[in-house]
C-alpha positions as CSV (number, residue, x, y, z in Angstrom):
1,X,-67.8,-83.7,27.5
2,X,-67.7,-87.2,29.1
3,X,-64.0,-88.4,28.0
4,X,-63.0,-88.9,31.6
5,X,-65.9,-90.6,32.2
6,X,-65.1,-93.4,29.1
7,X,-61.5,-93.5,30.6
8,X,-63.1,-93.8,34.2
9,X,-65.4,-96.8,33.2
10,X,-63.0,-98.7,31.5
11,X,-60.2,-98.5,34.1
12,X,-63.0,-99.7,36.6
13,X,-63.7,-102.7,33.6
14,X,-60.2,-103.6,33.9
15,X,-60.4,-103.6,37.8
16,X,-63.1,-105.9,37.5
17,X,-61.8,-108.2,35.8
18,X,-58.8,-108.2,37.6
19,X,-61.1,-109.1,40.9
20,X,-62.8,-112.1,38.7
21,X,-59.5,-113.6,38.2
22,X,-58.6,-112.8,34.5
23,X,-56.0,-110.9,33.1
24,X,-56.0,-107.3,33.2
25,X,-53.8,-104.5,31.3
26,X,-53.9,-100.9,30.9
27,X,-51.0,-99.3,28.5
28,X,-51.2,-95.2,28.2
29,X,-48.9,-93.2,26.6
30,X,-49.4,-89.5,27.4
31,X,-48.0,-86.3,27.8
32,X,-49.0,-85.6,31.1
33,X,-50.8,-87.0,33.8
34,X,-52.9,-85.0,36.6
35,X,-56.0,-85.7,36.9
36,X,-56.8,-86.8,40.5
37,X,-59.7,-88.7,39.5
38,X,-57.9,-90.7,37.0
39,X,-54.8,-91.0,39.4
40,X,-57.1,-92.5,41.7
41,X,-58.6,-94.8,39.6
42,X,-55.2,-96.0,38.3
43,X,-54.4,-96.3,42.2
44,X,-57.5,-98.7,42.4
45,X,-57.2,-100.6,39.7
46,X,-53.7,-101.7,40.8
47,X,-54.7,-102.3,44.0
48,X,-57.3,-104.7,41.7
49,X,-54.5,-106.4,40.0
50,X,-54.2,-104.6,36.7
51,X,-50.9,-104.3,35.4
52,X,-50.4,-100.8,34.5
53,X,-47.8,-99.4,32.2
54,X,-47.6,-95.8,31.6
55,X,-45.7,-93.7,29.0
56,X,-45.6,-90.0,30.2
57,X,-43.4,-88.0,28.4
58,X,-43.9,-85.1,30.8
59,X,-45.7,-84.3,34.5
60,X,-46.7,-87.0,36.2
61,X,-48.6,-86.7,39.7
62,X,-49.0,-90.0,40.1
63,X,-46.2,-92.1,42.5
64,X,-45.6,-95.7,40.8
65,X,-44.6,-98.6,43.0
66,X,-45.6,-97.5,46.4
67,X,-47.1,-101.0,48.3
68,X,-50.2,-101.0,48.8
69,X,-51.1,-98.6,46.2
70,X,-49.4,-99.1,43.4
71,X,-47.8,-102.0,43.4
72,X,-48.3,-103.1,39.3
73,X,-47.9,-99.2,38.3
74,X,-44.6,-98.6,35.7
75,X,-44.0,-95.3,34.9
76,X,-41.4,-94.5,32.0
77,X,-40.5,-91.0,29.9
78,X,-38.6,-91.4,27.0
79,X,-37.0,-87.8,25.9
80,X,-35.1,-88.0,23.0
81,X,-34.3,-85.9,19.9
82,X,-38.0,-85.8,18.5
83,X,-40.7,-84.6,20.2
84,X,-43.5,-87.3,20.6
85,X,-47.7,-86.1,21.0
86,X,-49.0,-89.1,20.4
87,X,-51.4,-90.3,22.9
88,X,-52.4,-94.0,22.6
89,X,-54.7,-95.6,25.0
90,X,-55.1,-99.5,25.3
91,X,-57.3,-101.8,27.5
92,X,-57.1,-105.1,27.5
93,X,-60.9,-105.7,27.7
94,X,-61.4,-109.3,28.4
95,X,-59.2,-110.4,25.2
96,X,-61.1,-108.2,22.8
97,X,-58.5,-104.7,23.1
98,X,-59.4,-101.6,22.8
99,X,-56.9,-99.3,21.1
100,X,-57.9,-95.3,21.2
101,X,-56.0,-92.5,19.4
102,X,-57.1,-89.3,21.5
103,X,-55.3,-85.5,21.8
104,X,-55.9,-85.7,25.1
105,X,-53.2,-85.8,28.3
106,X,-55.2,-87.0,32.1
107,X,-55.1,-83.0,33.0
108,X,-58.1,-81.4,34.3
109,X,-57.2,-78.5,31.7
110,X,-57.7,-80.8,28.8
111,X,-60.9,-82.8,30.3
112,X,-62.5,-79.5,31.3
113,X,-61.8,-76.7,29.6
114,X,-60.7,-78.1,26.0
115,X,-62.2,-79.8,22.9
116,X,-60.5,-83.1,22.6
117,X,-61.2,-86.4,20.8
118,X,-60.4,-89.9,21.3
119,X,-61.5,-92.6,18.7
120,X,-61.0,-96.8,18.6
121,X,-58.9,-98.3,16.3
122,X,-61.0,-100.6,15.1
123,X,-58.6,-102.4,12.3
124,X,-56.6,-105.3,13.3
125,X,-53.5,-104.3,11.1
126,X,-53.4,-101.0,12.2
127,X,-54.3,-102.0,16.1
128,X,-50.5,-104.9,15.5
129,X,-48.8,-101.7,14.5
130,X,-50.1,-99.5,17.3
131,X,-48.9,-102.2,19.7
132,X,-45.9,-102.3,18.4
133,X,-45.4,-98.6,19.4
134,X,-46.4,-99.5,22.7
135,X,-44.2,-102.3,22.8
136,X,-40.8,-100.8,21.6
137,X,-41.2,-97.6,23.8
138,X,-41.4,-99.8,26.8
139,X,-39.0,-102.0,25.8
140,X,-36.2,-98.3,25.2
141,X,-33.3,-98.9,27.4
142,X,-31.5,-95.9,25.7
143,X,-33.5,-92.9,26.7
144,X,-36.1,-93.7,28.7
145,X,-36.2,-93.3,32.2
146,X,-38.2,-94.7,35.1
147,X,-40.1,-93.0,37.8
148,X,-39.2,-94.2,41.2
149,X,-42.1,-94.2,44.0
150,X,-40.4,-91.6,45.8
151,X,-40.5,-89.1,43.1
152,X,-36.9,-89.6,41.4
153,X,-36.2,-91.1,38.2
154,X,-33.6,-93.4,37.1
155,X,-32.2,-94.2,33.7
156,X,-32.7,-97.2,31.8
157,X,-30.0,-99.5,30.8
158,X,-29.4,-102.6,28.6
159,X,-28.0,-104.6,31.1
160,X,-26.9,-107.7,29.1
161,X,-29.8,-107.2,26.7
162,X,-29.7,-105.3,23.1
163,X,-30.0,-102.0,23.5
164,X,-33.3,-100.7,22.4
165,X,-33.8,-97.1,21.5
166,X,-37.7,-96.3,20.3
167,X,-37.0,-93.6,18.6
């Protein structure tokens, strides 16, 4: 009943702390985002200064990398052979991260009219090994693809670098 309120309240955490000066990170892999109240708060809190990284595998409403708005917004999908559910939701949280496992994508359909769960990771071990996830699917240059602020999408490349494919 209140999961977009706990993902509402720590996006505006972030934003805080992003206004006091300190660092600042949200990192969301999804299946879809809609939600206009999170899309707006994601729109706020890089207008704060968070650094926002988002994995959405499918829809995405939100535009990444307009200025003014969302400026610190990265938007990738990676589609490959296997097909991915996972959602993962980290905040950086002053140093001490927060790492959630949920079944939930930022739709209205799934925050209103569905019984989801999200629950911390509270290990340290399995919280290195969560990030890692995080870290290799942003780091794909294989099949991942990056939403432009006008709506299109471009593919990755290695471009000089080792190719990195996450799956």
């Amino acid at each position: 009943f209140d999961l977009r309120e706990g993902l509402v309240q720590r996006i505006r955490r972030e934003a805080q702390q992003a206004r006091d000066g300190h660092p600042a990170r949200i990192i969301a892999k999804i299946n879809g985002l809609e939600d206009p109240t999170l899309i707006n708060e994601l729109y706020a809190a890089s207008q704060a200064g968070v650094q926002i990284d988002l994995i959405v595998r499918g829809l995405c409403c939100l535009r990444p990398g307009v200025p003014g708005v969302s400026d610190r917004i990265r938007v990738v999908s990676i589609i490959d052979r296997y097909l991915e559910h996972a959602r993962i939701y980290f905040f950086h949280n002053a140093g001490t991260a927060e790492y959630w496992l949920a079944s939930a994508d930022w739709m209205p359909r799934n925050l209103d009219n569905r019984v989801e769960v999200a629950f911390p990771i509270l290990d340290g071990a399995l919280q290195a090994q969560i990030r890692a996830i995080l870290d290799i699917q942003l780091a794909d240059n294989q099949k991942a693809h990056l939403l432009l602020s006008d709506g299109r999408s471009e593919r990755l490349t290695p471009d000089g670098s080792a190719a990195i494919r996450s799956q």
